[in-house]
C-alpha positions in Angstrom: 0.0 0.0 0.0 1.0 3.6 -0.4 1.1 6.4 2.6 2.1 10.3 2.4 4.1 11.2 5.2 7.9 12.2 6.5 10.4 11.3 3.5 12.9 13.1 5.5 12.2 14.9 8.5 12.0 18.2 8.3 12.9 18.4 4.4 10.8 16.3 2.8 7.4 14.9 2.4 6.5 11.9 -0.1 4.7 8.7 -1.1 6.1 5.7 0.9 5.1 2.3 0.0 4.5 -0.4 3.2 2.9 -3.6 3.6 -0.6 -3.6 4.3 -0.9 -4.6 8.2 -3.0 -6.9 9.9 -5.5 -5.8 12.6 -4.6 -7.9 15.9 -7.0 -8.4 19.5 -9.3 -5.6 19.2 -8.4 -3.6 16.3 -9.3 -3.1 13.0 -8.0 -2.5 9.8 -9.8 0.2 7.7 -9.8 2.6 4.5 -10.2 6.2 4.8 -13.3 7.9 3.5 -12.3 11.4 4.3 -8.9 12.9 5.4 -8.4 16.4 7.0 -4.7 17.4 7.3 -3.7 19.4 10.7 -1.2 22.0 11.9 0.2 18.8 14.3 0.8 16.8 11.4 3.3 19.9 9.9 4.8 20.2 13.7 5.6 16.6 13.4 7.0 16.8 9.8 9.0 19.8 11.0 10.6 18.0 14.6 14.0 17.0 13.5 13.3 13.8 16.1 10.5 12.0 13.7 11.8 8.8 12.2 11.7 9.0 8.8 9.0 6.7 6.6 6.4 7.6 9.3 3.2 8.0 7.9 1.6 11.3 8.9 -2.5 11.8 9.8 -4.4 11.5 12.4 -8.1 13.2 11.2 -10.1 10.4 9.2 -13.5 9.0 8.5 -13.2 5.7 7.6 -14.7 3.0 6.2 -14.2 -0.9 8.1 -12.1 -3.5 5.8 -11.3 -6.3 8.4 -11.9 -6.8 12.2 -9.6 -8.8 14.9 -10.7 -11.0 17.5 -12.5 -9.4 19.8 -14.0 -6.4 18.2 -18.3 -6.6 18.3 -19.1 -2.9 17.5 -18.1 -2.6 14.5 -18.3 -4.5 11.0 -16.7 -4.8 7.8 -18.6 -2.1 5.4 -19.6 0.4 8.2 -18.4 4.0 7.9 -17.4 5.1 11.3 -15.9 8.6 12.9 -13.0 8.4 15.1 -10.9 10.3 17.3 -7.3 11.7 17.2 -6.9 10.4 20.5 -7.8 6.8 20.1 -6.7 5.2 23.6 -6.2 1.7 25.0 -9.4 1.7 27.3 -7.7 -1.2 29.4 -5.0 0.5 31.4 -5.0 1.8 35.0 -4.6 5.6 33.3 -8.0 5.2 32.3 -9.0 3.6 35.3 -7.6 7.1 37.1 -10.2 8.5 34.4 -7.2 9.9 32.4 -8.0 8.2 28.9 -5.9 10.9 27.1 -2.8 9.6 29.0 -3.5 5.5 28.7 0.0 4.0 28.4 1.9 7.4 29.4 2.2 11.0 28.6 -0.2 11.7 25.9 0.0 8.3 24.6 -3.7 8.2 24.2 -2.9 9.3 20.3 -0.7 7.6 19.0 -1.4 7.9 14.7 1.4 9.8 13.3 3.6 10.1 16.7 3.9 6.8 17.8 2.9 4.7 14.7 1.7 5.4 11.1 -1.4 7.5 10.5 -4.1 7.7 8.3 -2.8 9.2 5.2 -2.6 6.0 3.8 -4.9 3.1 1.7 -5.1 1.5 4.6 -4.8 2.0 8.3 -4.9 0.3 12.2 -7.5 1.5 14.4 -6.9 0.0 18.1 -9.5 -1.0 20.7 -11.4 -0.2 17.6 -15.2 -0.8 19.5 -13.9 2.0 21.7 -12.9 4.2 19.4 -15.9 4.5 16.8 -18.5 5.6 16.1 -21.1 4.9 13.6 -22.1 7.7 11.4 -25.4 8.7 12.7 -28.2 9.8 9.7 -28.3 13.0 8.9 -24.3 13.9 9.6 -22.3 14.6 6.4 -18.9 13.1 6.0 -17.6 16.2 6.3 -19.2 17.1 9.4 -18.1 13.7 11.4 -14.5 14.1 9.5 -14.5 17.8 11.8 -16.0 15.6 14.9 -13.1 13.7 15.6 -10.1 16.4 16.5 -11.4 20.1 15.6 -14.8 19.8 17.6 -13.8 17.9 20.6 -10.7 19.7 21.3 -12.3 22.8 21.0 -15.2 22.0 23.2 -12.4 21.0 25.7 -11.6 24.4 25.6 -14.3 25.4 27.0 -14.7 22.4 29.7 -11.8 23.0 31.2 -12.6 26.6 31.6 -15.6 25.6 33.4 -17.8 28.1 31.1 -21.0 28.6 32.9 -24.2 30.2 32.4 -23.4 34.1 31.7 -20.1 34.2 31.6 -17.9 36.4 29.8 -15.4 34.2 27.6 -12.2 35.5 25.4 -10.9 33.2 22.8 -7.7 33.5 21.7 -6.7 31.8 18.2 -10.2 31.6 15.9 -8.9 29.0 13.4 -11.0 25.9 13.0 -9.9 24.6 17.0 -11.1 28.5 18.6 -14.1 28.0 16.2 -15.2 25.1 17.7 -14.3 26.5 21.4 -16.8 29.7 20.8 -19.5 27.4 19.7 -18.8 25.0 22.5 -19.0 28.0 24.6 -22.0 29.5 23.5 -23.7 25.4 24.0 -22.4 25.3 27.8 -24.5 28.9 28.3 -21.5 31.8 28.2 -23.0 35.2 27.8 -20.4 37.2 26.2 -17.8 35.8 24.0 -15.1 37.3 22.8 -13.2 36.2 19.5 -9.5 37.2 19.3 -8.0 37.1 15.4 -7.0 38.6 12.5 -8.6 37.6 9.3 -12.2 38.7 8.3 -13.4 35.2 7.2 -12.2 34.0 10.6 -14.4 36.6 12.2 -16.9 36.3 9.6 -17.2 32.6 11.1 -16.9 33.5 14.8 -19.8 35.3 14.7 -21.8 32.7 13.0 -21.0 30.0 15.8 -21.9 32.7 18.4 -19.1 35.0 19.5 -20.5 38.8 20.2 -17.6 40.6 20.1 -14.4 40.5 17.7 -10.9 41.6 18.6 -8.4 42.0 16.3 -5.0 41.4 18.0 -3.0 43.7 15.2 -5.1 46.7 16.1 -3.4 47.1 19.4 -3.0 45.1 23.1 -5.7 42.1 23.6 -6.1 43.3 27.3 -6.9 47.1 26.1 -9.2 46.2 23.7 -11.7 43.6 25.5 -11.4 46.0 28.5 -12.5 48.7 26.7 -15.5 46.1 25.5 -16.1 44.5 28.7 -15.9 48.9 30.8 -13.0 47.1 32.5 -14.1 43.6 33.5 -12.4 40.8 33.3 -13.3 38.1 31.7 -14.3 34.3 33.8 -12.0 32.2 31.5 -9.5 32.8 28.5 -9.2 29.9 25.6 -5.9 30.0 24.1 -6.4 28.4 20.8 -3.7 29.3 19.1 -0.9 32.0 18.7 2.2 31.7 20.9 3.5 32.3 24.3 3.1 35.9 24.2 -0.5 35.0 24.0 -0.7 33.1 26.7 0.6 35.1 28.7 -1.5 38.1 27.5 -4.7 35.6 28.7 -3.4 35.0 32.3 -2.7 38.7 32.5 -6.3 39.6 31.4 -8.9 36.8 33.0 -9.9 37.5 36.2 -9.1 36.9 39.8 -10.1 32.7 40.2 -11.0 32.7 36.4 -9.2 30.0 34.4 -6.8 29.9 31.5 -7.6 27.2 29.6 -4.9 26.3 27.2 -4.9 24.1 23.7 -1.6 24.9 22.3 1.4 22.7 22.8 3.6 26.0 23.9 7.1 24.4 22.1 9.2 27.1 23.0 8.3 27.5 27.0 6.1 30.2 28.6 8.1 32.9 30.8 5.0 34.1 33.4 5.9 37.9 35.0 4.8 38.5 38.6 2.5 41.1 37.6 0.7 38.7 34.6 0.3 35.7 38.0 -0.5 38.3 40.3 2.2 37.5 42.0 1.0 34.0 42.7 -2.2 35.2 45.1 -5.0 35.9 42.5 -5.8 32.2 42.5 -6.3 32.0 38.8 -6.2 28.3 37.3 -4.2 27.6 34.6 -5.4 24.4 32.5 -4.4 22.2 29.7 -5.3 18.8 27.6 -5.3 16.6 24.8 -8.8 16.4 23.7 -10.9 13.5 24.6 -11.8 10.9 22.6 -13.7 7.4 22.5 -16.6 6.0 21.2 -18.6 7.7 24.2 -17.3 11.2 23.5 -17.7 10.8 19.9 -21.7 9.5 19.8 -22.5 12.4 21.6 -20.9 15.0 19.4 -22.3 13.2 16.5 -25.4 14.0 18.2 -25.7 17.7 18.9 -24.8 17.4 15.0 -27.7 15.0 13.7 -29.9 17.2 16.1 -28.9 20.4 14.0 -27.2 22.3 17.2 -23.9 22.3 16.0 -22.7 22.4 11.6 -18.8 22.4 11.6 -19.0 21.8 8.2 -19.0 25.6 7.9 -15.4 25.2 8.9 -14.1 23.8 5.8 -12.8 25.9 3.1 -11.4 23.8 0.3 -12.3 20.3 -0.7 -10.0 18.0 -2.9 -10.8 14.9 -4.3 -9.0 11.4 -4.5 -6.1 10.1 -2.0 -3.1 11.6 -4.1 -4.5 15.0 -3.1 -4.0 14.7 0.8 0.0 16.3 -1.0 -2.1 19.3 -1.9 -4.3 19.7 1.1 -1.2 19.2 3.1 0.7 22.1 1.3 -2.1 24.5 1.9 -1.6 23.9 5.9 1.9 24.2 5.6 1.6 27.1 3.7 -1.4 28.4 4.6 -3.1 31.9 3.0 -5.6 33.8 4.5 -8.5 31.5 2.5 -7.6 28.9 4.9 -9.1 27.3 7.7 -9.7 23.3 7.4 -9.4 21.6 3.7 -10.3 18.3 3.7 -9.6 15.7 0.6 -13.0 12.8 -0.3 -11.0 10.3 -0.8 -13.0 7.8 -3.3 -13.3 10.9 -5.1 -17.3 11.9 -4.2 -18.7 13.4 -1.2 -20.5 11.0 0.1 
């Protein structure tokens, strides 16, 4: 079979043939239907310690080939959703009801960073009864291809910043992740939302999924200008969703006194906090972070606020490609990316359906 991934890391992407595997106890082997690239799958590509011939991928709706011993759920011929983070559920992390963690330090996903991902003809999905979901009726491929990484980390945005009914919520970074943190936001009852960007289809967007205000962060300091909103209040949580460390550090500088920070970018290069932005350690703000949920569980339900029309993330994707060689294009367009992009996503049999 033929995957796209690291031909050399951090020089080269290509086409790398392997062997078709064979799903063991509890997994399954499966086609993709839909691929999405992300910005961690150009992070990986561009960390000098990937080994090279490491198929890149991690967003996919796929379609069942084969099913090892074990494995109930699902057949051959069903199209399924999964997650980014797929886990083992049968480890004493999950137990501890850290699934995200199963087997060690973020080693609940494991496509692309630990073993090959699903920009390929064929692909592993472990504990695979755990980690699927059937497509419900009524969700596009599209939609359930968003489901699996952009939706549920950005709604973990917003539930580890405890958003409650009312409150007043900035997010930081408004690509397809802050997107998905504004609408999941607006779902868990916040009042004012505040959408921190640049580009005017980004914005354009954030209003649609139910931010009230938008900041743009070139225009001047992100403190000034949602005080100047908010007549000087500060807001009960901060999403950072993307940007860098400055950003961050702008967030736990501007949410309130016990608010919480709650963080969904990796932070590579370290984050230096000032007395002043901590309050000098005594204005018991809560800084949190996570890599989004995922599981068979976490995935119905999503699938379900979608099939019961209170969530579209389809409106997140911008350009569609067609046919498994374009996954080179789509990739291209998130390493490169212009201001017409948000998520593309490549059909791989060619139709949309």
């Amino acid at each position: 079979m033929k995957g796209y991934g690291i031909a050399v890391p951090g020089e080269r992407m290509g086409w790398i043939e392997k062997d078709i595997p064979g799903p063991g106890r509890y997994e399954a082997l499966a086609r993709p239907v839909a691929l999405a690239p992300c910005t961690s799958d150009v992070h990986l590509f561009e960390n000098p310690m990937m080994p090279a011939e490491r198929i890149l991928g991690h967003e996919v709706v796929a379609e069942i080939v084969e099913v090892g011993e074990g494995v109930t759920h699902v057949k051959p011929g069903d199209i399924v959703a999964t997650g980014a983070t797929t886990p083992d559920w049968r480890t004493c992390e999950v137990q501890d009801s850290l699934p995200q963690n199963s087997g060690g330090t973020n080693a609940g996903m494991i496509w692309a960073s630990r073993t090959d991902g699903v920009f390929a003809e064929y692909f592993i999905i472990r504990d695979a009864d755990m980690n699927t979901a059937v497509i419900p009726e009524g969700v596009t491929v599209a939609q359930a291809l968003m489901t699996g990484d952009m939706v549920t980390t950005g709604f973990y945005g917003a539930e580890l910043g405890e958003v409650s009914y009312g409150d007043t919520v900035v997010v930081c970074g408004i690509g397809p992740v802050g997107q998905m943190a504004i609408a999941g936001s607006v779902l868990r009852g916040a009042g004012r939302v505040i959408a921190v960007g640049n580009r005017p289809h980004t914005f354009e967007l954030a209003r649609y999924y139910g931010a009230t205000d938008c900041v743009d962060y070139k225009a001047g300091g992100i403190k000034e200008q949602v005080q100047e909103l908010t007549k000087g209040h500060a807001p009960d949580c901060c999403i950072v969703a993307g940007g860098n460390a400055h950003t961050f550090t702008q967030c736990l500088d501007l949410v309130k006194s016990g608010g919480i920070l709650s963080n969904l970018v990796a932070q590579p290069e370290g984050v230096a906090i000032t007395p002043a932005q901590s309050g000098r350690w005594c204005s018991h703000k809560t800084v949190r972070g996570g890599l989004c949920p995922g599981g068979r569980r976490r995935l119905e339900r999503l699938l379900a606020m979608i099939a019961c029309s209170r969530l579209d993330p389809e409106k997140l994707v911008t350009q569609r490609f067609y046919g498994l060689e374009k996954i080179e294009d789509a990739f291209a367009l998130m390493m490169h990316k212009d201001d017409s992009v948000v998520k593309p996503i490549v059909y791989v049999n060619g139709t949309e359906s």
